[in-house]
N, C-alpha and C positions, 0 to 999 in steps of 0.2 A: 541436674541431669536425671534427674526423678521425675516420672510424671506428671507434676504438676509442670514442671518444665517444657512447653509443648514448641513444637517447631511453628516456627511462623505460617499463619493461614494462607500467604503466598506462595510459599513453598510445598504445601503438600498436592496441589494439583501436578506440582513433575514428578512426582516418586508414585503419586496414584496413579498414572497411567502407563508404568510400566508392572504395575500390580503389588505396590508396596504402598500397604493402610498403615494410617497412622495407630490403630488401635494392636498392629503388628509390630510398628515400632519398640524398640526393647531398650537402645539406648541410641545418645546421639550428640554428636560436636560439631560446633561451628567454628570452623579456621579463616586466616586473612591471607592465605597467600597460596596459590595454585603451583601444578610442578613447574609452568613457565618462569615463574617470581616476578606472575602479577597480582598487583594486589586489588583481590576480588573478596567475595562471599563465597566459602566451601561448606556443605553440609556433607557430615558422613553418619550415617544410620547402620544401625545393625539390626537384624532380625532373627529370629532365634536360629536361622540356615544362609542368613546373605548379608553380606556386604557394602553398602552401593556409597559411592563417591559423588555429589551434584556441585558442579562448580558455576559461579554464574554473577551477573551484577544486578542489584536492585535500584532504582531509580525511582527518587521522589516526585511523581506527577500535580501531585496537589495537596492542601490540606485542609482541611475543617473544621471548625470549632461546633464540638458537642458540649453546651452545660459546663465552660469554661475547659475544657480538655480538648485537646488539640489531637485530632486523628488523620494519618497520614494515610493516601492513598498509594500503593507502589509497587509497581509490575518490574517482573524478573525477568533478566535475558540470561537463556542458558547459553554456555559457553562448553560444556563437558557433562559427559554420563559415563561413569562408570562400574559395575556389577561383578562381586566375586562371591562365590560358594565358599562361606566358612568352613568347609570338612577342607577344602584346598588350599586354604590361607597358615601357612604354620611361622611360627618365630617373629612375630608385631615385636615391634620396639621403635622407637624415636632416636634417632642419631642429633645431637646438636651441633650447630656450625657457632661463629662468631655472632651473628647478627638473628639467626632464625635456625629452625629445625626444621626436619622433614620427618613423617610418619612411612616407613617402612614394610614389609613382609615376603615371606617365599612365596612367592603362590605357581605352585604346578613346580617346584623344583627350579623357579628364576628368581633373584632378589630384583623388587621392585619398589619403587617408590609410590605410594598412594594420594600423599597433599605432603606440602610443606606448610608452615603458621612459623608466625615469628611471635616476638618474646613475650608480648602481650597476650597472649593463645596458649601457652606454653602449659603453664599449670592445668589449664579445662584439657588441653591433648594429654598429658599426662595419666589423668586422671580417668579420662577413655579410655586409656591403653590399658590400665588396672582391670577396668569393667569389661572391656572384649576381651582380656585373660581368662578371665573370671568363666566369663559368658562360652568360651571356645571350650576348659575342661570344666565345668558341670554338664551341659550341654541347656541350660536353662539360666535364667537370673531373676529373683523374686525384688520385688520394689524396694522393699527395708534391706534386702544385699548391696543396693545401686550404690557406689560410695559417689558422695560429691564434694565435687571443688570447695573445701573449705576457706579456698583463697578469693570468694565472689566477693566482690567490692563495692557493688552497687546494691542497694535497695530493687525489690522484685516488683514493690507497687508504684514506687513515682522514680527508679533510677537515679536519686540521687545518690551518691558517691558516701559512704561509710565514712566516719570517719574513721573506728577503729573497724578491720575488717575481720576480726576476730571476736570480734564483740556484737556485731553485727547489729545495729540499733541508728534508724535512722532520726535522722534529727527533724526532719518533717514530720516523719509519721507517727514518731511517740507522741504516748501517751502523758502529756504535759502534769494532769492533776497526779498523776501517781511520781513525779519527780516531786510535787509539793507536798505528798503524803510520806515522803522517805526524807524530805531534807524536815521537816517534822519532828523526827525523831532525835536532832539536835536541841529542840527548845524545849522537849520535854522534862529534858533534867532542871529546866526551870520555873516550876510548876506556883512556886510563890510569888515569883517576881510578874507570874504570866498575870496571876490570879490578883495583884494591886493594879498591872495595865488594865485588866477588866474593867474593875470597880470604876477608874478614872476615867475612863473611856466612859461606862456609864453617868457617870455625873458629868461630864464634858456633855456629854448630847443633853443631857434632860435640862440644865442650864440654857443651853443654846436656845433650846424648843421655851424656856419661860420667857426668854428674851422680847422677842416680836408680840407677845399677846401682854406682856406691861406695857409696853412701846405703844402696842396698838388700841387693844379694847379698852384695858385701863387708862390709860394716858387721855385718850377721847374722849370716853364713853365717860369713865368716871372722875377725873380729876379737871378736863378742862371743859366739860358741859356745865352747865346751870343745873343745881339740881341731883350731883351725880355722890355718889356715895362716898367719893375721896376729895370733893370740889376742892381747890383753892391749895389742897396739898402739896403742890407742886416739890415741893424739895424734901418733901417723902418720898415720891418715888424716884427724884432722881437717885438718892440715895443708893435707893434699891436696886435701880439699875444698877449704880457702879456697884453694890457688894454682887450684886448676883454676874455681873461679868470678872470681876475679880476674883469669884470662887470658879468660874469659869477655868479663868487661864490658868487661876493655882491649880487645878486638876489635870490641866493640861500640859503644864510644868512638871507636875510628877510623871503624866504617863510618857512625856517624853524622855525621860530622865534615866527612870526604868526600862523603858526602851531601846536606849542608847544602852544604859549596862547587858541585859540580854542579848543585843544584837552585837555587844563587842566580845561576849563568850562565844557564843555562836561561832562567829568569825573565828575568834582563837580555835576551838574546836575542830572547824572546818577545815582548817590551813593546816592543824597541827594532823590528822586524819588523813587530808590531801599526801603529807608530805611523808608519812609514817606509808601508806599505799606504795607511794613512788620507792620506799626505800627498801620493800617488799617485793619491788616486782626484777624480774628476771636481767643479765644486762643486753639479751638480746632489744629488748623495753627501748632502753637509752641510746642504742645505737641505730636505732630507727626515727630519732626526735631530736630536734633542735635546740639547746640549752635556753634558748632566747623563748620560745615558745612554752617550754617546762616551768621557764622565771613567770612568763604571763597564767600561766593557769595556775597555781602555787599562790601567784600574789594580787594580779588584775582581779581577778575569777573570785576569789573569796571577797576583794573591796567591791565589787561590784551587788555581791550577795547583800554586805552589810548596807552599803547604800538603799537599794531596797529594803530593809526591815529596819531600816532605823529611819530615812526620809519617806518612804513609802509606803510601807504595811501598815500604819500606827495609823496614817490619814486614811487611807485606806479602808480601815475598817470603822472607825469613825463617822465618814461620809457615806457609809457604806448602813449603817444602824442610825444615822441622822437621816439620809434619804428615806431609810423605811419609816419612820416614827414622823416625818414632817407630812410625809404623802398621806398618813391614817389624820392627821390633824386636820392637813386640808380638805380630806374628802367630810372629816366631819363637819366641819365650815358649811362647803357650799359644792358638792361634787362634780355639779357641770362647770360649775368656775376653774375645779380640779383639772378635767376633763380639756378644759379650752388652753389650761395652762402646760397639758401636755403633748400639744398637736404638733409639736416638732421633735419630740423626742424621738416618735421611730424611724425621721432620718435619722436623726443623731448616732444610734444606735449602729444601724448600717454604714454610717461613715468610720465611726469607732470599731467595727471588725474589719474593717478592708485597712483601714490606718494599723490595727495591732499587726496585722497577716501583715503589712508591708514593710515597719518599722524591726519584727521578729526577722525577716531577709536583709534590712540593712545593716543591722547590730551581729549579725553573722559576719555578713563579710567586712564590716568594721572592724569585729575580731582577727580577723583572718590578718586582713592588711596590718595590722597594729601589732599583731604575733610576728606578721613576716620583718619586719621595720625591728622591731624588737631581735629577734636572730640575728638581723643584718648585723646591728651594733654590736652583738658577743663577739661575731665571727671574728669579724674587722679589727676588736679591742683584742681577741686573744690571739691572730695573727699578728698584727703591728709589725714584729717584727720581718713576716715575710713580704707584707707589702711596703716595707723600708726597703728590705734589701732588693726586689725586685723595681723598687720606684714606682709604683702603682697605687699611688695615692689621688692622683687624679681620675683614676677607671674607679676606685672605692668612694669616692667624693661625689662622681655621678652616680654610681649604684645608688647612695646615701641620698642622694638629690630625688631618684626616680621611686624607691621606696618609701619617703618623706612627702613627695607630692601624693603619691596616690594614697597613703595614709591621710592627708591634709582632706586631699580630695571628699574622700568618704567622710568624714567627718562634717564637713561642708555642707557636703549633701544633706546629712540627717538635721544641723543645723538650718537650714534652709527651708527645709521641710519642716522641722519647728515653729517656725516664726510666722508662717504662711500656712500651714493647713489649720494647727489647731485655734487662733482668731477668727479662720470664717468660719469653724463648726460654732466655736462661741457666739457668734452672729446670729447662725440659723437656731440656733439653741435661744436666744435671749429674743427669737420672735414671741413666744407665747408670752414673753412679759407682755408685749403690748398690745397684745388680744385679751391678755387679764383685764388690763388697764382700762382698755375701751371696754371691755363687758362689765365689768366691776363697774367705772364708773357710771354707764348707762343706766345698772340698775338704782343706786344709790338718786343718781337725781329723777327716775321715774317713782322713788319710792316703796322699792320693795319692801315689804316687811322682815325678809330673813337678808339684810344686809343694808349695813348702816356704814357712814364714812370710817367707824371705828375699828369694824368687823374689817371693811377693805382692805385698811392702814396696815392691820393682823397678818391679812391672808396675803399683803403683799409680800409683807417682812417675812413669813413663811416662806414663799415664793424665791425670794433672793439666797436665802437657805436650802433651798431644793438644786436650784441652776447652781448653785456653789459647788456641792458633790459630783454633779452630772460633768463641771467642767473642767475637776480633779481627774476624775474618770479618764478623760478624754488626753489628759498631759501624763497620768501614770501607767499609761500606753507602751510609751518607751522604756520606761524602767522593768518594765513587769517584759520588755521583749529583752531587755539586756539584760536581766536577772536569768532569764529562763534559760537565753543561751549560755551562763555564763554558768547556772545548775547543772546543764544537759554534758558540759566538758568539765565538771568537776566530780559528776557521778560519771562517765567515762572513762576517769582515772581509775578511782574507787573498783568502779566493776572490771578493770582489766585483768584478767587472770596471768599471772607468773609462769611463764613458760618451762621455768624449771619449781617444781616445788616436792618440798620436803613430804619425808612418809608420814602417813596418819599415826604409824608407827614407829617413828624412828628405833634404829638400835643404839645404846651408847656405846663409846668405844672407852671404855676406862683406863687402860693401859695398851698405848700405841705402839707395838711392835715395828712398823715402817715398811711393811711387805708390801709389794702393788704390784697390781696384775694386770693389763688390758689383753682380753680376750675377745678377738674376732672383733674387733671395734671399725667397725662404717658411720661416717659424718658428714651430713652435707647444709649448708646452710637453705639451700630450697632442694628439691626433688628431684631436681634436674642437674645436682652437678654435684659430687663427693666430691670431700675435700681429705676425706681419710677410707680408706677400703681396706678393711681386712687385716689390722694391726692387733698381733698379737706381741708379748714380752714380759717379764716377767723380771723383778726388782727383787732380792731379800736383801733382808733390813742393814742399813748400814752400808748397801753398795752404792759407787757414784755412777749413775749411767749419762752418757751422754748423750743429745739429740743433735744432728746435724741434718743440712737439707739445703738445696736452693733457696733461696726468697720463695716465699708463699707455695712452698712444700706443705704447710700443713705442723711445723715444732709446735709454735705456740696454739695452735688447736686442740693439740696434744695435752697439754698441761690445763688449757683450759676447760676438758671434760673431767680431768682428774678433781680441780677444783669446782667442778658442777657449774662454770660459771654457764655452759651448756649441757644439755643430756646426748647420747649417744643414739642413734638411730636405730642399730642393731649390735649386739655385742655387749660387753660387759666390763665394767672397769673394778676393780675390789682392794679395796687396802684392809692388810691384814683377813685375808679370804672374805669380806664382807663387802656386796655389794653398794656404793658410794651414794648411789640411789636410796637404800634404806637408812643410811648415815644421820642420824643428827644434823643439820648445819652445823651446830656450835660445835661440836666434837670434827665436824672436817675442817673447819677451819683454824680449831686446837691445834689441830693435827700439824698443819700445814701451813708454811709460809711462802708468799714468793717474790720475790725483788722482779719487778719487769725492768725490761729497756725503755717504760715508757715511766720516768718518775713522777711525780704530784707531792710537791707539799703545802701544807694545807697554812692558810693564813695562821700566824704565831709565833713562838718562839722555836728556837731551832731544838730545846730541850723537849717541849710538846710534840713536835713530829716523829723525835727518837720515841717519846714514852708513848704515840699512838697504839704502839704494840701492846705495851702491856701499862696502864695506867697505874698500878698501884708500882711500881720500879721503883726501885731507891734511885739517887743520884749516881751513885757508886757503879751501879749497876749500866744506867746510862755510860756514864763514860768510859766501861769496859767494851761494851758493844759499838763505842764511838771508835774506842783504839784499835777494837778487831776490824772495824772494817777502813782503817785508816782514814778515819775523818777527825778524830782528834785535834791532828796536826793544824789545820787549816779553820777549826771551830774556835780553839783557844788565840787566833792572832784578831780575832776581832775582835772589838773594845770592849763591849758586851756577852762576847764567851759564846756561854752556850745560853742565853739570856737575847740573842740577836734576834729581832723578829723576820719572818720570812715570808714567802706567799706574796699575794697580790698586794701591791703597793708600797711592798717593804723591801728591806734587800736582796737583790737578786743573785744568786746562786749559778756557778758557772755548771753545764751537766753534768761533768764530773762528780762534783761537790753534791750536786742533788742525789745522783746516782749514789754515792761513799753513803749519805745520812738514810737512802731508803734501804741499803743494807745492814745498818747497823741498828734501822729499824725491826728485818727481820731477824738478827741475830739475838738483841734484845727478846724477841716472841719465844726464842728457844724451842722451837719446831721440831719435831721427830721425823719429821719430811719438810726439806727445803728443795724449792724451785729458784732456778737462776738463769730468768730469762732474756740473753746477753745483756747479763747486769755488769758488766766492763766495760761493754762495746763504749761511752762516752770517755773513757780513760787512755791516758799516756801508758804507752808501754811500760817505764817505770814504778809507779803508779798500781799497775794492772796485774804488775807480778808483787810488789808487797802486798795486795791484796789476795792473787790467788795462794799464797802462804796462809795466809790469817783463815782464807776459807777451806784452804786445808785441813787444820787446824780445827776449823770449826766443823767439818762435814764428820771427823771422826766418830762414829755411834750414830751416825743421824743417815738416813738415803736421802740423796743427793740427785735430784734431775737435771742437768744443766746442757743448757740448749746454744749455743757458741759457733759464729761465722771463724773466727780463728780457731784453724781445726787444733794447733800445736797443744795449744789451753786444754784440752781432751786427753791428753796421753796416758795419762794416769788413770783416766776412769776403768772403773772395773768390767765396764760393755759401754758397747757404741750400739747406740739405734741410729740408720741411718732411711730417712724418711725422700720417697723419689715420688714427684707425681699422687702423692696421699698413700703410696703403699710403701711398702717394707723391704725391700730389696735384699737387704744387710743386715745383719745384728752378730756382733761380736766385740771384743779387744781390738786396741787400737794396732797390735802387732797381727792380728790374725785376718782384718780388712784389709790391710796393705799387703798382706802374701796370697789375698784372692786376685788385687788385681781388679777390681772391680766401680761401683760407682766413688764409693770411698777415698781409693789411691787415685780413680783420677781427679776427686774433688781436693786431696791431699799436696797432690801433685803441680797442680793448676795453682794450688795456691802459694806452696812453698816459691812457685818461678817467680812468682808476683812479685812475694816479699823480697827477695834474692834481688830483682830488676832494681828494686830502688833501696838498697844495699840494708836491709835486715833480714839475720838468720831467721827460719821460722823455728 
């Protein structure tokens, strides 16, 4: 929205003729939906005194190709013109509806509606509204004031689609050689093993290169002429041949050996880097991505890396210092012979960058498809159960069918393309053999003096050594485009910054008092919509507060600022008067346990899940925090104890049972602040009250947050927060909310009838 941001060339002739320049322009948004709710093209500009609203459709009449770029020709039909004086425009804001928004203001003392945009619009109108605040009390807006949409999703030069849009880095338009100067900095920690690939490398080529001139000059000239300096030795220089090809390939048995080891650290490296990033970054990170897609860049992405430098880079450079060193031999030969030998190379050339640029878009979306296929299978494996009990195994069988084909598909494609493009460049590539052939032989039988059958025999053998690199080249096309995209999404990861991160400074907290505060706390997961407004309260140590609320009130939002697993927009969250922000990680999560309603345990035994808390535990200890939270009972009837394995593929756990071992998980941590996020709700009444004793019991000396759809479970707490719509309506004792009368006694109310109806007291 900054000036370099300019309105389209079509649209400035309607705002110029009613006397609004573009070098007037100040700031300006483009919406998809006019006050009718049709969906059009709206422009709204501001000027440092005006307003103006253009509503209208664009229409593509033709297109062009310039120098391979495609430019569109395309006249606008206005539909609407609208003009307000800023000094009369007072109170801009965006109201949102279900499906789209409208842009608002008073103007003249009438609330009006100026454009609507819907949700795809939303964040850039937003972000206007900020700037026309801005722009109405200064009375001016300087270029570095303009804030912009940091939610722009497309590349500015070729539009294609980000794929992190916070990172902002397009996969076209980078700079390829600086990915290969930064994954670089992996192999340098292996500076010895690089330095014997050298050496091999070098004696692999200078081998090669003595090859064809024993073969040729020697072989001819002197051992099978009459006359010749080695005559009749024949099985000298076979010899020689096979040692000098033998020291050959043992050179090339080391460097590929060496190879393989560097390229399998590297890989480890990578993968372990890759996975240490992910485990760094924020969980808003993970709730935006696919686990199917995470497994493929984690594990695809780094074999794809080593494939490349373990089958590719080693020949690669190889063919790459053989081409150079065989082309100086031939030119000392015979250089027009040179010359004739490489009249097809600079197609070749031109087919090998149009083949990489095409091969680099196919191995994209081969990614893409192979990621998507890959999800499908998580989804599907960690539902099972919903699509058992729904019977949707045959709607999941065709998904699996139609992700599978166009996986197949693309594959196919690249395959295809394999087989067929790179033998005809080898074709046009292995003409200049037989323009060698004829001019070599011409001269030899006309007798030239600088080339003799022996000298040909040479420069052929050369020759077949030249076209051998040129047709590597041409196949490590594709690897070198699926290594790069498979670089471009691993530095991706790497470079994603953590949405929540710790202070440069953190404070420690050495001794956890259990005090917390939320002060004026507002939260919204985008711009456009709070999920918490203005939540103030205040915990001292050792009290139980309790959080109630409708469904998706905003409880569990609540705990998860306290736990950073997000930061707060405005307002301030503090345990023990220290804001959570300048905290340590390690000391808030010292601090702090919380059992969700959502449990996870992790492949293992059931005594490893208990001790994830605290690893160095005695057993003792384990099965103390087993019998506080009543899991004991049910761990020691299985044959194995507490020795059962659990998690994926092992015994499955009813949720109760998972629920009982993740609390006794966090009992084990011994917390000075415990969260308990309707950690019952999976429990039998009976059940649900031996447990709420144990955590009785347990919550003594410790503050206690517990967030609970059965209000009865609360009665004891020493305050109720009760959370309506993201705000705070209430906050008191459970006897002092039901003598208001208020949201509380009718949420109390409502529920007791409930239980009452299907015959339990609450």
């Amino acid at each position: 929205m900054k000036k370099t941001n300019r309105l389209p060339s079509y649209i400035l002739p309607f705002f110029e003729k009613r006397g609004v320049y573009e070098k007037d322009i100040i700031i300006f948004v483009k919406s998809d939906l006019d006050m009718d709710f049709r969906y059009t093209d709206v422009f709204c500009v501001a000027t440092c005194d005006t307003l103006c609203v253009l509503s209208g459709k664009n229409t593509v009449s033709g297109t062009k190709r310039f120098f391979g770029s495609m430019k569109a020709d395309i006249t606008f039909e206005e539909y609407a013109y609208d003009e307000y004086a800023l000094s009369e425009l007072e109170n801009p804001l965006c109201m949102m509806n279900l499906s789209s928004g409208i842009f608002t203001a008073d103007i003249c003392g009438e609330h009006k509606g100026l454009f609507r945009f819907t949700m795809s619009s939303k964040n850039k109108v937003y972000t206007f509204l900020d700037n026309l605040k801005k722009l109405k009390e200064d009375g001016k807006l300087l270029p570095e004031d303009i804030k912009t949409d940091d939610r722009e999703v497309c590349c500015p030069k070729c539009g294609t689609r980000y794929t992190d849009s916070k990172r902002k880095i397009c996969p076209k338009c980078m700079d390829k050689s600086k990915l290969m100067r930064r994954l670089s900095v992996f192999f340098l920690k292996y500076k010895f093993y690089i330095l014997i690939s050298f050496i091999s490398l070098v004696a692999t080529t200078a081998l090669a290169a003595l090859l064809p001139y024993i073969k040729g000059s020697v072989l001819y000239n002197e051992v099978l002429e009459v006359g010749g300096k080695y005559y009749g030795k024949m099985l000298y220089v076979v010899l020689l041949i096979i040692s000098t090809k033998f020291l050959s390939v043992a050179a090339s048995i080391v460097n590929g050996i060496v190879t393989s080891k560097i390229s399998a650290k590297v890989v480890y490296d990578i993968k372990k880097t890759v996975f240490s990033s992910i485990s760094k970054l924020s969980y808003g990170f993970f709730t935006s991505r696919q686990t199917g897609g995470l497994m493929t860049s984690v594990n695809g992405d780094a074999n794809s890396i080593y494939f490349f430098f373990c089958d590719g880079l080693p020949y690669l450079i190889i063919n790459i210092v053989q081409f150079t060193v065989i082309t100086g031999i031939m030119i000392s030969i015979h250089p027009l012979m040179t010359l004739a030998a490489f009249i097809t190379v600079p197609v070749f050339v031109l087919l090998y960058r149009g083949i990489l640029l095409m091969f680099d878009k196919l191995y994209a979306k081969n990614f893409s498809k192979r990621r998507s296929f890959n999800s499908l299978i998580t989804d599907v494996l960690s539902g099972i159960r919903v699509v058992k009990a729904f019977a949707r195994e045959e709607t999941e069988e065709k998904r699996f069918e139609r992700k599978s084909s166009d996986f197949a598909l693309s594959d196919r494609k690249i395959g295809v393309l394999n087989s067929s493009i790179f033998p005809f460049i080898g074709f046009i590539l292995h003409i200049g053999n037989f323009v060698v052939w004829t001019y070599g032989g011409w001269l030899v039988m006309s007798g030239d003096p600088k080339m003799d059958l022996g000298l040909l025999m040479t420069f052929i053998g050369y020759l077949g050594m030249l076209y051998e690199p040129l047709g590597f080249f041409s196949e490590v096309s594709r690897w070198w485009a699926e290594c790069m995209n498979a670089v471009s999404r691993v530095f991706e990861i790497l470079d994603s910054i953590p949405e929540v991160e710790e202070s440069e400074n953190p404070i420690s907290l050495e001794t956890v008092k259990g005090e917390i505060e939320f002060s004026n706390v507002s939260f919204g997961y985008d711009k456009t919509r709070k999920i918490l407004e203005d939540i103030s309260f205040k915990v001292s140590p050792g009290e139980t507060i309790g959080i109630v609320g409708e469904t998706g009130a905003g409880k569990s939002t609540l705990v998860n600022l306290l736990i950073r697993l997000y930061d707060t927009e405005n307002g301030s969250v503090s345990i023990d008067g220290i804001n959570v922000k300048d905290l340590s990680f390690n000391d808030l999560h010292k601090a702090v346990a919380i059992v969700s309603q959502e449990t996870y345990l992790f492949e293992g035994t059931i005594m490893e899940n208990i001790r994830y808390a605290k690893p160095c535990a005695t057993n003792e200890e384990v099965f103390a925090a087993a019998k506080a939270a009543d899991a004991h009972s049910f761990i020691i009837k299985y044959p194995d104890g507490y020795e059962t394995l659990v998690g994926r593929g092992n015994k499955a756990l009813s949720g109760g049972e998972c629920q009982r071992i993740s609390i006794a998980r966090a009992i084990l941590k011994d917390p000075k602040i415990l969260i308990l996020d309707e950690a019952t709700s999976a429990m039998d009444t009976k059940t649900e009250r031996n447990i709420q004793k144990a955590l009785g019991v347990l919550t003594e000396g410790r503050t206690t947050l517990m967030i609970a759809h059965r209000l009865s479970t609360l009665r004891d707490a020493d305050k109720i927060v009760v959370i309506e719509n993201g705000k705070m309506p209430e906050y008191g004792t459970h006897r002092e909310l039901l003598d208001k009368r208020g949201v509380y006694y009718k949420l109390y109310k409502l529920q007791a009838q409930a239980l009452k109806s299907i015959g339990i007291e609450g």
